[in-house]
Each structure stands twice: as structure tokens, then as C-alpha cells.
C-alpha positions in Angstrom: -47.2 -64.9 27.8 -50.6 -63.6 27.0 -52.1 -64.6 30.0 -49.4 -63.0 32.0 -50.0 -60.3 30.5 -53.4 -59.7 30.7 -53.2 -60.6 34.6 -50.7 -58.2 34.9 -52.8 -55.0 32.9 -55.3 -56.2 36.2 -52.6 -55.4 38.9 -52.2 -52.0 36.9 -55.7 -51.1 36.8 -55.4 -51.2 41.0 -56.4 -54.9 42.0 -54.7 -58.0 43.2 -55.6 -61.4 41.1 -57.7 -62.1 43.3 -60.0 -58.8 42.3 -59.8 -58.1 46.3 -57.2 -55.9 47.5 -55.4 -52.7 45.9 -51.8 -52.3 45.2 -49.9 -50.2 47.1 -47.8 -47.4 45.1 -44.5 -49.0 45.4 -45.8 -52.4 44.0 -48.1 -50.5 41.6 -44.8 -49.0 40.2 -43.3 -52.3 39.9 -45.5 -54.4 38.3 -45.8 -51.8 35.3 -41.8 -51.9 35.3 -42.5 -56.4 34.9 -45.1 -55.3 32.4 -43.0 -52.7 30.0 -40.5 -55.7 30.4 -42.3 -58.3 29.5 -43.7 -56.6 26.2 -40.4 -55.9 25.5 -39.8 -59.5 25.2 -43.0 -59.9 23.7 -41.8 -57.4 20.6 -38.6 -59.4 20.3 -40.0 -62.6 20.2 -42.9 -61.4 17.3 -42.2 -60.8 13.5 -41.3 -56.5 14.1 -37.9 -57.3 15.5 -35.7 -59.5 12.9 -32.9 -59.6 15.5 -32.3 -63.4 15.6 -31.3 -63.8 11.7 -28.1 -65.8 12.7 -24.6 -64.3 11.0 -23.9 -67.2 9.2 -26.9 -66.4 6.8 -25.5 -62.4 6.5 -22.5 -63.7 6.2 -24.1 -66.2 2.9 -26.0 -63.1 1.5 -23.3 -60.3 1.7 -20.9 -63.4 -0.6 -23.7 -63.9 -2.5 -24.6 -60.1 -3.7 -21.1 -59.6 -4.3 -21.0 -62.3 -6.8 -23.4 -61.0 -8.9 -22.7 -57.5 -8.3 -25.0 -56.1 -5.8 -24.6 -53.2 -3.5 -26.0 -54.7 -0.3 -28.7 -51.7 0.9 -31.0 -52.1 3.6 -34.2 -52.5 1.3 -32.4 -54.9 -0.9 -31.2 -57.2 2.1 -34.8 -57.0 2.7 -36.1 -58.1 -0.4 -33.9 -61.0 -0.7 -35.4 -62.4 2.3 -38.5 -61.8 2.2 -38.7 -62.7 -1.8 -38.9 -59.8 -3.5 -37.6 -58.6 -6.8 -34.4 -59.6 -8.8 -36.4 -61.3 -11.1 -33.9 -61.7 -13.5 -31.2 -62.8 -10.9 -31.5 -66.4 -11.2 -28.6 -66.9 -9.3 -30.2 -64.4 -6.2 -33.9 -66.4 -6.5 -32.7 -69.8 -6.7 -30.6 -69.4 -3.4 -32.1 -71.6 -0.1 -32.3 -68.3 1.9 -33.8 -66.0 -0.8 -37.3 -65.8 0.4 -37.0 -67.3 4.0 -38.5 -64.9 6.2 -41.7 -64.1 3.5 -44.3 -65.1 6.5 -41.9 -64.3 9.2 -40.5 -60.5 9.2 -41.8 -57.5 7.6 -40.1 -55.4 5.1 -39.9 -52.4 7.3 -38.8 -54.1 10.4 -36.4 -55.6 8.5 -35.0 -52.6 6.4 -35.2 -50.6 9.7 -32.6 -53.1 11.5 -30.0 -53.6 8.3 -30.0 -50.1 8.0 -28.9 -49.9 12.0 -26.9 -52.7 10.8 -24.5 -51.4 8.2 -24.5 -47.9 10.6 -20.5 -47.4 10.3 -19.0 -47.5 13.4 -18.6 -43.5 14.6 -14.5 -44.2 14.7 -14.3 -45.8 11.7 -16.2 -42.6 10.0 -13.6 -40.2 9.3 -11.1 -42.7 7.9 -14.0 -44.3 5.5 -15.2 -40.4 4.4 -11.5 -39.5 2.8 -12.2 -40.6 -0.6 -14.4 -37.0 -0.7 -11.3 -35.2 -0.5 -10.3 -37.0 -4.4 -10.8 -33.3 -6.6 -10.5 -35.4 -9.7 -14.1 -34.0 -10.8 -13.4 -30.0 -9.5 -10.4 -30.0 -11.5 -12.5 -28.2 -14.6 -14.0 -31.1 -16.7 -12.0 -32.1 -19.8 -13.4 -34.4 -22.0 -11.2 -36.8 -24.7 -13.8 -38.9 -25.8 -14.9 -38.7 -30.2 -18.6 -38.0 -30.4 -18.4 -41.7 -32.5 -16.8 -43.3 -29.1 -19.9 -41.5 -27.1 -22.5 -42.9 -29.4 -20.5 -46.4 -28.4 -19.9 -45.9 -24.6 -24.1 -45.1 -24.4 -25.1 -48.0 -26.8 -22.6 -50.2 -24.6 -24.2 -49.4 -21.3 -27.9 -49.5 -23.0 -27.0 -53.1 -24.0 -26.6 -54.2 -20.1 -30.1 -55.6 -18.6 -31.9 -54.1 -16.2 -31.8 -56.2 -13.8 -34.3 -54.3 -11.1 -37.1 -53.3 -13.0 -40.3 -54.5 -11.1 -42.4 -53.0 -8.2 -39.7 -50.4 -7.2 -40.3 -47.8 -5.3 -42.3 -44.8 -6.0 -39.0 -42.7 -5.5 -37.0 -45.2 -7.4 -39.7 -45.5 -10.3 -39.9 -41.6 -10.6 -35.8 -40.9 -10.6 -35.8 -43.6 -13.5 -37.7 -41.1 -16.1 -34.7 -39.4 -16.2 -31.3 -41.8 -15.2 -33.1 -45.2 -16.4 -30.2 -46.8 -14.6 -31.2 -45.3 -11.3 -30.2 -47.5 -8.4 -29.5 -50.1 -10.4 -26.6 -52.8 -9.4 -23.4 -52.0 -10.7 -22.6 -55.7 -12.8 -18.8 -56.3 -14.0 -19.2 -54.9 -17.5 -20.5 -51.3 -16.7 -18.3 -51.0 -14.0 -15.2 -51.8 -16.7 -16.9 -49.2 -19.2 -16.9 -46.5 -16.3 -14.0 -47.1 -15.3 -12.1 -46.7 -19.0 -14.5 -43.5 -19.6 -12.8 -41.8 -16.7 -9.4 -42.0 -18.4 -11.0 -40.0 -21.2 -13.2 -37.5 -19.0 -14.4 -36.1 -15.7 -17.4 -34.5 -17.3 -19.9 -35.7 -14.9 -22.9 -34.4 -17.3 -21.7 -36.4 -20.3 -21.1 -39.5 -18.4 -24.9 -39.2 -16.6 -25.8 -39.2 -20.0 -23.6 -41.9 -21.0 -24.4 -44.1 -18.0 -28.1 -43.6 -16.9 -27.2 -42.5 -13.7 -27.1 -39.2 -11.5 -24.3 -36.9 -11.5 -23.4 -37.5 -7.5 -23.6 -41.3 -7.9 -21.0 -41.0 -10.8 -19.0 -38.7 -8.9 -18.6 -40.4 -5.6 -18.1 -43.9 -7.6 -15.2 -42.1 -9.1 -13.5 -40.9 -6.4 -14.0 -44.3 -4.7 -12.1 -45.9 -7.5 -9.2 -43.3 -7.9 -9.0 -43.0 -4.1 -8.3 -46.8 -4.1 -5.9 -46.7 -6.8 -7.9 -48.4 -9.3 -7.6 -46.6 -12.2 -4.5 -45.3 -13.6 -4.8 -42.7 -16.4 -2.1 -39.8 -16.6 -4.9 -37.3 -16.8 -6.2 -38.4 -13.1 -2.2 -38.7 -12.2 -2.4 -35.4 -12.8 -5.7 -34.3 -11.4 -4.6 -35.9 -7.6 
């Protein structure tokens, strides 16, 4: 493809193959339309354009994040096929496709298409927003919990490992001086402990505190579970 190329740059610069004749305007206009065509082809065919991961394997890796607990983002889809981090998910780096595409994609090519990806369909937008309109955290915060059972609920969540901790982000690395749990995976146990908190509170500044994590990721987990109908507590019975 190349060398069709490059004979095809020599049509544009005027000339026939043959180095003889000029093009006329109409097949000057052409053969750059062939050429914007062909190196269209060209970028889809080279490592920029990730488009031919087949299903089946997002299909493997969407099952296999939810098993341990992972959020599926664009930059960690990435990772997990090019290699990168979850060094302590030995379930994640043991997998055959963890690591495939190392010497095949690049990162951002690859974040760039699973974040076009996971774009929500613009139909399916309005019906997937209405968990904002939970008011379980604008109600005026009320808090239940004994300073002992604080002390508890933080040592609890302290006692889950990290999981992401190595070459993050710069963002990432600066947001954790101040919620060390910052875009880390949700696991099974601090998802119960958050859960059972909010029958006790909606303060959203105690439970950052409690939890590692920034106010408006606390908040919009919440009203995703009480939305769903997955906690029941007759202070949020009361609250929606």
C-alpha cells in the first residue's frame, strides 16, 4: 500500500507515472479523493485505530471486571489490554487477554475508542439520568452514627487494599492526597459498608471522610443505589 501510495503523491504533484504528461483538473481532483481514501484505510489497518477488537473479547473483559468489582472506564479497558496496572488483581493479570494488544494499540487510541464506545445512546440518556432527581442527600443531612461506630466504619474501609496504587495518573495521584480512595474500584465489602452507612446518614462530608472518596462520587453512588431500590432504611423511605 506504500507504493501506491507514493505513486499516487506523484499524480498529485501534477504528473502521470510515467513523469510525462500532466493531470487534468478533473482527474487531479480524483486521485487526491483515491489518496485521502486510501490513507484512510491505511489508519484503520495500523495500531491508532483499535476498531477490529472482536466483541467476544469486550464481551470476556466487561464479565471479568465485574467479577472482581471494577467499574469498566475507558483508561481501565485500556490498561487491561495493553498490561498495565492492577497489580494486585491476580485474577485481572492472569487472564489470556490481559495484556494482548501491549505491541499492537496505543493507550490513547485505545482509550479514545472505549470512551466513543460506552457513549450512551442519546435516547437512552434521559431515562439513564433519573437517578439525579433521588433528593435523599438535599434533604438537610442527619447523621445517626456514635462517634465509636465512625472510628469503626473508617478503620473498616482503611482495612480494604488498594488495589490501584501504581503509575496512576498525575490527576489521579494528586486527588489521592486528599480521598486516598480516589478512583479506586468499588470491591464487595466497601460497597456493603456504604451501603449500611446510608441507613445511618446522608452527611456526605462525614462519609468522604469515612470512605476516602469525594463528596459527588458518594453522592451520585447513593442515589444510584436508592434510585434502584437497593437500600431500604425508613430514614431514606422517608427522604424519597
Amino acid at each position: 500500500m506504500d507504493n501506491i501510495i507514493h505513486q499516487i503523491n506523484h499524480l498529485l504533484a501534477g504528473h502521470s507515472t510515467d513523469g510525462q504528461h500532466k493531470l487534468s483538473a478533473a482527474q487531479y481532483e480524483f486521485v487526491g479523493q483515491i489518496s485521502d481514501l486510501l490513507m484512510t484505510v491505511k489508519e484503520i489497518q495500523s495500531a491508532n485505530h483499535p476498531r477490529a477488537i472482536p466483541q467476544a473479547e469486550l464481551t470476556n473483559l466487561f464479565t471479568i471486571f465485574e467479577r472482581v468489582g471494577i467499574n469498566p472506564t475507558p483508561m481501565r479497558m485500556a490498561d487491561f489490554f495493553l498490561g498495565k496496572n492492577f497489580k494486585k488483581q491476580k485474577l485481572l493479570r492472569s487472564h489470556p487477554l490481559y495484556g494482548k494488544y501491549l505491541d499492537i494499540y496505543k493507550r490513547g487510541a485505545l482509550f479514545d475508542h472505549f470512551e466513543e464506545l460506552l457513549q450512551p445512546e442519546p435516547q437512552d440518556l434521559e431515562s439513564q439520568l433519573e437517578w439525579k432527581k433521588v433528593d435523599f442527600f438535599e434533604k438537610g443531612p442527619f447523621n445517626h452514627l456514635s462517634p465509636k461506630a465512625i472510628d469503626q466504619l473508617k478503620q473498616k474501609v482503611r482495612d480494604i487494599e488498594i488495589q490501584n496504587s501504581d503509575n496512576l495518573p498525575d490527576n489521579v495521584a494528586f486527588s489521592r492526597k486528599k480521598y486516598y480512595r480516589y478512583m479506586e474500584p468499588w470491591g464487595p465489602e466497601e460497597k456493603r459498608l456504604f451501603s449500611k452507612a446510608l441507613e445511618y446518614t446522608n452527611d456526605l462530608n462525614l462519609l468522604a471522610k469515612c470512605f476516602g472518596r469525594s463528596q459527588s462520587s458518594l453522592k451520585s453512588r447513593g442515589q444510584k443505589l436508592i434510585y434502584k431500590g437497593m437500600i431500604k432504611a425508613p430514614q431514606i423511605l422517608e427522604c424519597i
